[in-house]
C-alpha positions in Angstrom: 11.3 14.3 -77.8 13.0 14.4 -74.3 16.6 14.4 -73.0 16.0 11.9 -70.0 16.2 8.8 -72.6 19.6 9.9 -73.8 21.1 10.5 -70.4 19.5 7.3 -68.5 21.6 5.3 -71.3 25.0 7.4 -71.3 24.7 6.5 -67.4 23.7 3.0 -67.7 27.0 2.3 -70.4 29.3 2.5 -67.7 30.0 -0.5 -65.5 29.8 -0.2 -62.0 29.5 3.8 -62.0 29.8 6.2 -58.9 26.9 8.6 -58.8 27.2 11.2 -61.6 24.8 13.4 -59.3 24.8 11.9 -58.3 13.5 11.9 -37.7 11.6 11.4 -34.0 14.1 14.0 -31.8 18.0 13.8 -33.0 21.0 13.0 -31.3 22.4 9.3 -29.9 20.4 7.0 -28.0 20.0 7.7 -23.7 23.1 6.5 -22.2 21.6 2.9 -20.1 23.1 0.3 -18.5 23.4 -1.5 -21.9 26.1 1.0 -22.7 29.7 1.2 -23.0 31.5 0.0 -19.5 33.6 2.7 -17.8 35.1 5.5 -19.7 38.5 5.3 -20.4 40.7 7.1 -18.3 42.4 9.1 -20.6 39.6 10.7 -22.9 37.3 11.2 -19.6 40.4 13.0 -17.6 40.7 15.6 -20.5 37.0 16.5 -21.0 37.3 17.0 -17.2 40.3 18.9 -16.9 39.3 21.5 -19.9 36.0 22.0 -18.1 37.6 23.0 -14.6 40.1 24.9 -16.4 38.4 27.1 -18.9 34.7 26.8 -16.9 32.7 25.2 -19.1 29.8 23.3 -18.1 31.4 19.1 -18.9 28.1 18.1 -20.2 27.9 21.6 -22.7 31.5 20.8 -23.6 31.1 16.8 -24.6 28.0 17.5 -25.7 29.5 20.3 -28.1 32.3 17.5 -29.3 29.7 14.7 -29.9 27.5 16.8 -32.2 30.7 17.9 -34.3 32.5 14.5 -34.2 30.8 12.1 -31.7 34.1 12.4 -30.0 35.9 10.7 -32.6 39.8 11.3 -33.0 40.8 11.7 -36.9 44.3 10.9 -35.8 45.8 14.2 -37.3 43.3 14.0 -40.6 41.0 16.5 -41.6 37.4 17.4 -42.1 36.4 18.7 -45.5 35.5 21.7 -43.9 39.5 21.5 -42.6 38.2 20.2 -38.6 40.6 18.6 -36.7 39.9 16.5 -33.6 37.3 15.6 -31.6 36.1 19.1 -31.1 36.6 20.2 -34.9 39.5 22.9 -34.6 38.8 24.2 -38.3 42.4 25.0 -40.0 43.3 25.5 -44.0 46.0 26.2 -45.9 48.6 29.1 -45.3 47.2 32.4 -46.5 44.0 31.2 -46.6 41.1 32.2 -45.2 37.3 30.1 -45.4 34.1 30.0 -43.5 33.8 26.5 -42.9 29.5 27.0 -43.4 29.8 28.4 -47.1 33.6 27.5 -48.3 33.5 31.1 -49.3 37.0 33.1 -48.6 37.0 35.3 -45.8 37.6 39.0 -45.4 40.7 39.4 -43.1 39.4 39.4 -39.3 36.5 37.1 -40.4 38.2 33.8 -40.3 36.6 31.1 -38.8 40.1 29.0 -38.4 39.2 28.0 -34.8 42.3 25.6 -34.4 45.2 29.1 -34.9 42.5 31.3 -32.2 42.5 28.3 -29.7 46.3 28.0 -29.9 46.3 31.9 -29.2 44.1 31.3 -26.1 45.8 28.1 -24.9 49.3 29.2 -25.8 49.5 25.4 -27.3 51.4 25.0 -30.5 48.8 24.4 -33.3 50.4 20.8 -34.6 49.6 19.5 -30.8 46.3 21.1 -31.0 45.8 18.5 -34.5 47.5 15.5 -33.0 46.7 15.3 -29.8 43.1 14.5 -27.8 43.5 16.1 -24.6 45.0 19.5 -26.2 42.0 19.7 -29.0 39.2 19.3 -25.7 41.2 21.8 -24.3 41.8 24.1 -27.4 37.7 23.5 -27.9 36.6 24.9 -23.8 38.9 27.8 -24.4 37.2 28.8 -27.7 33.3 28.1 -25.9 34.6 30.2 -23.1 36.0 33.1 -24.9 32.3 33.1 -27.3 30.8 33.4 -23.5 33.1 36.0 -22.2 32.3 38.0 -25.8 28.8 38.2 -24.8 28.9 39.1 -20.7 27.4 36.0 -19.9 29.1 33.8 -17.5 31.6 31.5 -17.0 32.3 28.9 -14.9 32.3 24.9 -14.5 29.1 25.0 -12.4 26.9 27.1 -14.7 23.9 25.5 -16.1 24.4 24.4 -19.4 21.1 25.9 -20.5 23.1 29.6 -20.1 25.6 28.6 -23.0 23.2 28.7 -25.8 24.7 31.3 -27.3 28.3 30.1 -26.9 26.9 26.7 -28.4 25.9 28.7 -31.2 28.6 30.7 -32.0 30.7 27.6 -31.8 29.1 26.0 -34.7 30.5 28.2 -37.0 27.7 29.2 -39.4 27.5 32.0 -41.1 23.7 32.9 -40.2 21.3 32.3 -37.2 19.1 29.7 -38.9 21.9 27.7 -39.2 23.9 28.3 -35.5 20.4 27.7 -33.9 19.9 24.3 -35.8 23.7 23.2 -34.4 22.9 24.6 -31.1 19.6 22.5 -30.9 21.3 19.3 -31.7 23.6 20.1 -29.0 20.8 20.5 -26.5 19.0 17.6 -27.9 22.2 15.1 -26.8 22.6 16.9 -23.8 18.9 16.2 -22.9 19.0 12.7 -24.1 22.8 11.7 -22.8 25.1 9.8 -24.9 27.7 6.6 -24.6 30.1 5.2 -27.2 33.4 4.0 -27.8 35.5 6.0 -30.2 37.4 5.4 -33.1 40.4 5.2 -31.0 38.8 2.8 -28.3 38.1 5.4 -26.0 35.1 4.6 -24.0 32.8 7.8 -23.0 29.6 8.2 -21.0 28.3 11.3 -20.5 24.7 11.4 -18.5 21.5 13.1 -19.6 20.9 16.6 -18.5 17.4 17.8 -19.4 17.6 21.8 -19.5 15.8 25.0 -21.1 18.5 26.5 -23.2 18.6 30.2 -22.9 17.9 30.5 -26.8 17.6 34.5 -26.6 21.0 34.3 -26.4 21.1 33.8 -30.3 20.4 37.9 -30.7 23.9 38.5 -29.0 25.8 36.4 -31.5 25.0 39.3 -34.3 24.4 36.4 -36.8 22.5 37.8 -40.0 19.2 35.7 -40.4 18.8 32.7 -41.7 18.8 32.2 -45.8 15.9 33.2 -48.1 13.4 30.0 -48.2 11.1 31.5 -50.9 10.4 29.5 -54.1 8.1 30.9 -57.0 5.6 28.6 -56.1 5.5 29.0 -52.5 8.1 28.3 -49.8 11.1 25.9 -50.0 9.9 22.5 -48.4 11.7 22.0 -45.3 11.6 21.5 -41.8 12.1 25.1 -39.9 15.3 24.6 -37.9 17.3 23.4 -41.1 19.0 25.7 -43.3 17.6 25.7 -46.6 17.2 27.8 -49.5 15.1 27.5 -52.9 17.5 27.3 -55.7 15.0 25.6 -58.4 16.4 23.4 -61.3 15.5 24.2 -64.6 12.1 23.3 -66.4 12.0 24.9 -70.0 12.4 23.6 -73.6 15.6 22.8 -74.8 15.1 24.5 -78.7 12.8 23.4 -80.9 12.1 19.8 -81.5 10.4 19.3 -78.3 13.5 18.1 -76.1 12.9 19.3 -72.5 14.5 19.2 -69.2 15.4 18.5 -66.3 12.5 17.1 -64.8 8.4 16.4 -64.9 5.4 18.5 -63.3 3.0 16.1 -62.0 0.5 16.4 -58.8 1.9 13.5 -56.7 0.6 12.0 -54.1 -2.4 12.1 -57.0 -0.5 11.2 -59.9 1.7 8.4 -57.9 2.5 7.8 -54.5 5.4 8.9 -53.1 7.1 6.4 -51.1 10.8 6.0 -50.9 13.3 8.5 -49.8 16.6 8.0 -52.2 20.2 8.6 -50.8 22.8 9.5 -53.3 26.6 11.1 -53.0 27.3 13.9 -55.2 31.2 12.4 -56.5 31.8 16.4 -56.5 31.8 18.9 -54.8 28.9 21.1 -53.9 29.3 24.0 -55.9 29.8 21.9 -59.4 26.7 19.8 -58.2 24.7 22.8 -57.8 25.6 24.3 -61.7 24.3 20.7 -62.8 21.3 20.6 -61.3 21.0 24.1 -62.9 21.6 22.8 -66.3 18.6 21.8 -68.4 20.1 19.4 -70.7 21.3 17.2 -67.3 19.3 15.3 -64.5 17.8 16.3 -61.6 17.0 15.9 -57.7 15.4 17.1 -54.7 17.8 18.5 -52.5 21.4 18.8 -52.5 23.3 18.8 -48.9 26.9 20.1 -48.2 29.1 18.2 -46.5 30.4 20.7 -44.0 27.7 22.1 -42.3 24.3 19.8 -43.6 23.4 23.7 -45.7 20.9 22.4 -48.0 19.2 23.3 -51.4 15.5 22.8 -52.6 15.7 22.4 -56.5 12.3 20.6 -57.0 9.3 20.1 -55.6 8.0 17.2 -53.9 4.8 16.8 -56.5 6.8 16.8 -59.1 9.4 14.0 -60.8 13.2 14.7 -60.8 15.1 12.6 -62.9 17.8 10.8 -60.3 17.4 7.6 -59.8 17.9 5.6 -63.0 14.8 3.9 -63.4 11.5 5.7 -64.3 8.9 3.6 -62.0 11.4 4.4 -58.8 11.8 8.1 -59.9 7.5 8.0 -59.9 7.3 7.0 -56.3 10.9 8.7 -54.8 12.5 12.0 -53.5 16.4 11.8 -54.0 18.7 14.0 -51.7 22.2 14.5 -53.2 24.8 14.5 -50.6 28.1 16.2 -51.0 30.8 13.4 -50.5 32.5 10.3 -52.2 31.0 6.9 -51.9 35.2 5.5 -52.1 36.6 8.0 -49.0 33.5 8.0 -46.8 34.1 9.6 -43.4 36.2 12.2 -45.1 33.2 13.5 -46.8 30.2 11.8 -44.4 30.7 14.5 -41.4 28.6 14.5 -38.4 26.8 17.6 -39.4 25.5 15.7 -42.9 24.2 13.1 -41.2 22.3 15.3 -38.3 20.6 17.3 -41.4 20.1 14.6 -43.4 18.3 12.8 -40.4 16.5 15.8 -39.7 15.2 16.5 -43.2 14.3 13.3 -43.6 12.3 12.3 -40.8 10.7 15.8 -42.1 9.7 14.4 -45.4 8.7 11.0 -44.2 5.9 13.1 -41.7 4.6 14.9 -44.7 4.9 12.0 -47.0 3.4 9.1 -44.6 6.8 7.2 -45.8 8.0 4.6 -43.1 10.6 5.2 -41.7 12.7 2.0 -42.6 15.5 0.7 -44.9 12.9 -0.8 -47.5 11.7 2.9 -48.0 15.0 5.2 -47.1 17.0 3.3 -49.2 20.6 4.4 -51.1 20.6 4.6 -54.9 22.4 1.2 -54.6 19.3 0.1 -53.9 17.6 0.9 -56.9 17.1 -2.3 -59.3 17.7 -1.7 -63.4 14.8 -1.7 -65.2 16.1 -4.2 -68.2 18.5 -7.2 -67.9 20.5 -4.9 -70.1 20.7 -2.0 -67.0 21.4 -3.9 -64.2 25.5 -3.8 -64.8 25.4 0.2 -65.0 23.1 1.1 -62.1 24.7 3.2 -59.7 26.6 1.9 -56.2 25.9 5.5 -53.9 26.0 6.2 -51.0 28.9 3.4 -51.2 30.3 0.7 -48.0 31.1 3.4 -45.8 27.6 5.3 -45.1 26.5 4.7 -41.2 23.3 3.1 -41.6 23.4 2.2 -38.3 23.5 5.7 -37.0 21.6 7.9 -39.7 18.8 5.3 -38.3 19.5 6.0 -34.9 19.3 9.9 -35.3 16.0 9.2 -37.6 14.6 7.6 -34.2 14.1 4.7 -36.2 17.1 2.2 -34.8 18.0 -1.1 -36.9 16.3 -4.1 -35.1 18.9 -5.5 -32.8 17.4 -8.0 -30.4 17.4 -11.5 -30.8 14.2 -13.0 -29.2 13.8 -15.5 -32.1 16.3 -17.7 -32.6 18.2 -17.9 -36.0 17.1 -21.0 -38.2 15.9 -22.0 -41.7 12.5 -20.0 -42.4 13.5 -17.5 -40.2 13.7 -13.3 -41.5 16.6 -11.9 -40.4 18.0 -8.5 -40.1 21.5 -7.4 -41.0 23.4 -5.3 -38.5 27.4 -5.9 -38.5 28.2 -2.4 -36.8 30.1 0.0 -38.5 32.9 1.4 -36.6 34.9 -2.2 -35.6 33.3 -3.3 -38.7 36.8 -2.9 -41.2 36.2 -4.8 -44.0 38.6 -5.7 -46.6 37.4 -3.7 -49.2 39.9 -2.7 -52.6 40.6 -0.2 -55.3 39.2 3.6 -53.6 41.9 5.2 -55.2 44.3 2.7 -57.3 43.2 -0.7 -58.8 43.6 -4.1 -56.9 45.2 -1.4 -53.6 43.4 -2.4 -49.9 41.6 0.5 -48.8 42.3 2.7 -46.1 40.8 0.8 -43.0 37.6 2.6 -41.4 34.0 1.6 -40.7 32.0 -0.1 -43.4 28.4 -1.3 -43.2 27.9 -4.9 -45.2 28.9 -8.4 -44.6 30.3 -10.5 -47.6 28.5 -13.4 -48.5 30.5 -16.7 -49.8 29.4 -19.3 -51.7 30.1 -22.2 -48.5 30.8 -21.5 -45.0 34.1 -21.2 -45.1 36.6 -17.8 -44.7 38.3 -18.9 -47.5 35.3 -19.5 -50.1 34.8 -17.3 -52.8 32.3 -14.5 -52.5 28.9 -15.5 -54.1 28.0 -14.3 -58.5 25.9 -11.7 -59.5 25.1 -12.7 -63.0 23.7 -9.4 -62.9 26.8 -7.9 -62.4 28.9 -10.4 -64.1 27.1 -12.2 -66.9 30.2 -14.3 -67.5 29.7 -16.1 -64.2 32.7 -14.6 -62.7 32.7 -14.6 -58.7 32.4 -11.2 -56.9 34.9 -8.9 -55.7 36.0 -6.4 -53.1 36.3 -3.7 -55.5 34.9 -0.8 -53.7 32.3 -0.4 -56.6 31.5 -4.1 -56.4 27.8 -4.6 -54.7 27.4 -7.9 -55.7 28.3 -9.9 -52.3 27.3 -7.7 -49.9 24.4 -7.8 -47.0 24.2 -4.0 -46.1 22.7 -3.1 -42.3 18.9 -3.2 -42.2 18.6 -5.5 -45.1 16.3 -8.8 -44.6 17.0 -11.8 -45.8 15.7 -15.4 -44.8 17.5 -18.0 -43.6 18.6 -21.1 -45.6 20.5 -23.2 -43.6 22.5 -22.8 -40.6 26.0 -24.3 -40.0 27.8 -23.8 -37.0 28.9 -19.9 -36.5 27.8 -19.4 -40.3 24.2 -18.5 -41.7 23.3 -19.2 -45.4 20.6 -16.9 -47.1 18.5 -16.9 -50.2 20.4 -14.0 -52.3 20.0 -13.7 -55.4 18.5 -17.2 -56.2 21.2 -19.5 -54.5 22.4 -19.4 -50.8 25.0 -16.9 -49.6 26.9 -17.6 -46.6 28.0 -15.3 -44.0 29.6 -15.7 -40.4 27.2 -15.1 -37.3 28.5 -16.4 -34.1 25.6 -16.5 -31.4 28.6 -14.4 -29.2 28.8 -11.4 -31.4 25.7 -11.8 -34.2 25.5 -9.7 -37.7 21.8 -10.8 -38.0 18.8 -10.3 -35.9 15.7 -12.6 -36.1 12.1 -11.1 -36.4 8.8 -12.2 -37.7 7.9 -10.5 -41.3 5.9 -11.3 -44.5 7.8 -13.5 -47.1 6.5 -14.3 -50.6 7.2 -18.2 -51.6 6.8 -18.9 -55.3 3.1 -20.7 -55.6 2.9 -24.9 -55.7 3.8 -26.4 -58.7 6.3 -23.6 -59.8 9.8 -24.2 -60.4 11.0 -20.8 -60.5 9.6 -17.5 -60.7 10.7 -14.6 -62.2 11.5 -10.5 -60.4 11.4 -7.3 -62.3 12.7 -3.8 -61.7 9.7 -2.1 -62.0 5.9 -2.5 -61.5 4.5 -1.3 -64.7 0.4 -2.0 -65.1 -0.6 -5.1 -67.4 -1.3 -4.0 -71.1 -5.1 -3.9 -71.1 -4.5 -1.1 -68.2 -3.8 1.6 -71.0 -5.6 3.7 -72.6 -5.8 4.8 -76.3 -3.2 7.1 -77.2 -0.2 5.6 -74.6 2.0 2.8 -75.3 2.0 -0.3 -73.2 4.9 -0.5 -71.5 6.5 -4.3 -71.8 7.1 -5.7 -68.1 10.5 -7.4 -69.1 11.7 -10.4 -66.7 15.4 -9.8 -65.0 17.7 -11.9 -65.3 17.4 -13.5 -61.9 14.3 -15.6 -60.8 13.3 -17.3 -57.1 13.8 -21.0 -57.2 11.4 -23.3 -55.6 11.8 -23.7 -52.2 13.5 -20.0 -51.5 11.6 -17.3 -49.8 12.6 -13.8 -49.5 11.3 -10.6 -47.5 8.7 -8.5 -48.7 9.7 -4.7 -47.9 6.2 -3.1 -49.3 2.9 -4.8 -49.9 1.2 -2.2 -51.0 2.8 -0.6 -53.6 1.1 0.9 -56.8 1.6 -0.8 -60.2 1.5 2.1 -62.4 3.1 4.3 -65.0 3.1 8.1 -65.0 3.2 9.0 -68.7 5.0 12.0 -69.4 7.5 12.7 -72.3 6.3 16.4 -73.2 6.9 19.2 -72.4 3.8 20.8 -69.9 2.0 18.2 -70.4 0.8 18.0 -74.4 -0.9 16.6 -75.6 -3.9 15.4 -73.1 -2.3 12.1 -73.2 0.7 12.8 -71.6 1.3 13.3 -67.7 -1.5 10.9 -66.7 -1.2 8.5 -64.3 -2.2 4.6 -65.5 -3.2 2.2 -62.7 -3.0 -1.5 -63.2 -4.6 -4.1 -61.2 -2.0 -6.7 -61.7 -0.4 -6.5 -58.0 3.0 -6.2 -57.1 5.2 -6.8 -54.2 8.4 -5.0 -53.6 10.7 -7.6 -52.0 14.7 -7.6 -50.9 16.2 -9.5 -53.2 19.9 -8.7 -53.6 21.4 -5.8 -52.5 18.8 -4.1 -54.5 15.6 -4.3 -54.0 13.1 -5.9 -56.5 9.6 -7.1 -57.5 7.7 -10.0 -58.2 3.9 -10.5 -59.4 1.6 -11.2 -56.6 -0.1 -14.2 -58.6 3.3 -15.9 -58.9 3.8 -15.9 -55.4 2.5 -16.8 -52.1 2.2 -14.1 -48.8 3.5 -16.3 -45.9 5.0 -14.9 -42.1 8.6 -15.9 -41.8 9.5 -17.2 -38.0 
């Protein structure tokens, strides 16, 4: 007997749980006419005066800010990794000392608490260098031109940037070269690309491209160590080169004596199952007590765990094989899950710059390698993930949580949310959420005390209501809420929300406000043609067939029963609780997925019945249904285009 069983149903008895565990070229899109009008006086000014001052190239110096921050102003707030300010200026506690890439404490004369050496070189009082913009810029040029000075290279505002590689890199930091080089190339990668935006404070920046060879020999002068071990018993750990990563394998071993193993499966994927989604989930701890779980072999298991700080990741298993993450058995078949250090309830505190750059990067990795499309019906957050019985659907999990950027980890995958509205919006039509993130403050309640509004900041959903009205309640998850109760803003609370790059098709259209089919009934939300939340596109929809009244979804695309063989169980296809009414249509996100089961509840595979693969030839299609995604049976539906 196995441990999984046991765990999936301790973490499905909880309502509304946070996580128990739980890439084309980087950097923002060019700067083009489309973007932000001119830059605001004040921001622009000080990037200018700290480049003439301290001679640093502008371009290496906003270019430096936007890969720690993206020029974003924390208002006197903190970093995890104790940054302040649009540059970072890294600060902790008195009397202690921490490098900011491994959280370890520092021997004295090794600290890396950039904010107390700038205010040494700047002779500006540390609280200024916190609180205000123009004195972090400045704090930030004289820290890159004191790393150049340290090396004999030169200094001046008219340099070329491609001569302050190794200022770049010392800049970031890390405590190894793997890791400064993989900062430094994001660096160059915006430089070469150019960048716009209007920050958190409503400061509007430009700054050009400027396509350059960085000097990367410069990285030897920096007398960073190498980059960390990537060995794993079984070969190297599997990710892309410029990211730092290490092996650090979870457990697979018997748990005693009557057969209970953990923490995850051996199998021979892409054979025994295809892998096709990529699963984002917060940690709800930090990375060091995520990293002793995954070690544990009585708990579950993931991919790859990423730190919040500095993107540092961990390999614990291997893509061919099944780790135990994402609360439903057919999804963990077909999906790698990376564990992100953060807290789906505080967000930007814990969703750094550096996480998403990584995360980006070592995703559009695995999608190459995987031939996973690189969209939100296939890199999707474990909120996506549907339950498996009526009787799960309450406890599945709410991760990565209302304040992940969607918007911009699909920007740096090279993959942007569709944003352009050649069709217009009407009934029939498939539409594409995108609310923006930054302006986009919802109300949203209960991050740290019950029934208490949250701290303002960026979300990524719209709310749906049950008429088109401000005022109307949000729209029932029965799911959710079997008592019929209406939805909330609870932070936890998933149930009337349209998250960016989810499809939907369009009901009915009234005025500013667009209804959708969600979850068997219409859900309204507010578009105004001036400044839409929903793009139209042509896509497939599935329709149930003539003559049905209703139809019902499932949570997992198990094979029919005459699919299995002697010796393994059929596994019953149970019916959700929701079905699609006659008349509504929804998106298909996948129309080619496997119906299958991977059998495997032994340990190394005994007997010769276990870790098999069963196909089925009763097809599936994985659709968006909620704010999960679901499927339905191909012969209860119809395959139509949307328009």
């Amino acid at each position: 007997m196995r441990r999984r069983p046991k765990i999936l149903a301790a973490l499905a008895a909880v309502a509304l749980p946070i996580s128990m565990t739980g890439v084309s070229s980087l950097g923002p899109p060019a700067a083009t006419a489309a973007s932000p009008g001119p830059a605001s006086a004040a921001a622009a000014e000080a990037f200018r005066a700290a480049s003439a001052k301290y001679g640093v190239p502008e371009s290496v110096l906003m270019a430096v800010s936007y890969a720690e921050t993206r020029w974003d102003d924390h208002q006197g707030k903190s970093s995890t990794s104790g940054g302040f300010g649009p540059m970072h200026l890294t600060a902790a506690p008195p009397g202690t000392m921490v490098d900011r890439s491994t959280g370890m404490k520092l021997a004295k004369g090794e600290s890396l608490l950039t904010l107390y050496k700038a205010a040494d070189l700047t002779g500006i009082d540390p609280v200024a260098l916190r609180n205000d913009t123009a004195a972090n810029i400045e704090g930030g040029a004289a820290l890159l031109a004191s790393y150049q000075r340290s090396m004999d290279l030169p200094v001046g505002a008219s340099t070329s940037p491609a001569d302050w590689y190794g200022a770049v890199s010392t800049y970031s930091g890390a405590a190894d070269r793997t890791s400064a080089a993989a900062f430094a190339d994001d660096v160059y990668t915006i430089l070469a690309r150019g960048a716009a935006r209007t920050t958190n404070t409503g400061q509007q920046l430009v700054m050009p491209a400027v396509k350059v060879t960085p000097d990367k020999s410069q990285l030897a002068k920096t007398a960073l160590p190498a980059g960390p071990a990537r060995k794993a018993a079984d070969g190297a750990a599997q990710c892309p080169t410029d990211l730092a990563c290490e092996w650090l394998p979870a457990p697979y071993q018997l748990n005693g004596t009557d057969g209970d193993y953990g923490n995850h499966d051996k199998a021979n994927r892409p054979k025994t199952g295809k892998i096709d989604y990529i699963i984002i989930h917060d940690t709800e701890g930090g990375w060091q007590g995520t990293l002793n779980m995954v070690q544990d072999p009585t708990y579950v298991s993931w991919q790859y765990t990423m730190r919040s700080s500095d993107g540092y990741t961990w390999q614990h298993v291997n893509w061919n094989d099944v780790a135990w993450h994402a609360g439903n058995w057919y999804v963990n078949m077909h999906s790698i899950g990376i564990e992100h250090e953060g807290f789906a309830a505080q967000g930007a505190t814990w969703y750094t710059e550096a996480l998403y750059r990584n995360s980006a990067k070592l995703v559009k990795y695995l999608a190459k390698q995987n031939n996973i499309p690189l969209d939100r019906a296939h890199i999707i957050g474990h909120d996506q993930v549907p339950g498996t019985l009526p009787t799960t659907v309450r406890g599945m999990h709410w991760d990565p949580g209302p304040y992940w950027d969607w918007e911009h980890y699909f920007d740096l995958l090279g993959a942007p949310i569709y944003d352009h509205q050649v069709f217009p919006v009407k009934p029939g039509t498939v539409v594409t959420i995108k609310p923006g993130f930054a302006d986009n403050q919802q109300v949203i309640t209960s991050c740290t005390t019950a029934g208490v509004p949250c701290t303002p900041q960026g979300s990524n959903f719209v709310y749906l209501r049950q008429a088109p009205d401000d005022a109307a309640p949000l729209v029932k998850d029965i799911g959710l809420r079997p008592n019929g109760a209406d939805s909330t803003t609870q932070v936890s609370d998933i149930g009337a929300r349209a998250a960016a790059g989810s499809q939907y098709v369009v009901a009915e259209r009234s005025g500013d406000w667009v209804a959708i089919w969600y979850l068997g009934a219409k859900a309204w939300f507010k578009s105004p043609a001036s400044a839409p939340d929903a793009f139209a596109k042509p896509g497939l929809v599935v329709k149930p067939k003539a003559g049905k009244t209703s139809v019902p979804v499932y949570g997992r695309a198990y094979p029919e029963e005459s699919a299995y063989p002697a010796g393994i169980p059929y596994q019953t296809v149970t019916p959700l609780q929701y079905s699609i009414g006659a008349g509504q249509a929804y998106p298909v996100g996948d129309a080619l997925i496997e119906t299958d089961y991977y059998r495997a509840t032994t340990f190394d595979g005994q007997p010769p019945t276990d870790h098999v693969q069963v196909l089925g030839k009763d097809r599936y299609y994985q659709i968006w249904f909620g704010h999960r995604m679901a499927y339905v049976r191909a012969a209860d539906v119809d395959l139509r285009v949307g328009h």
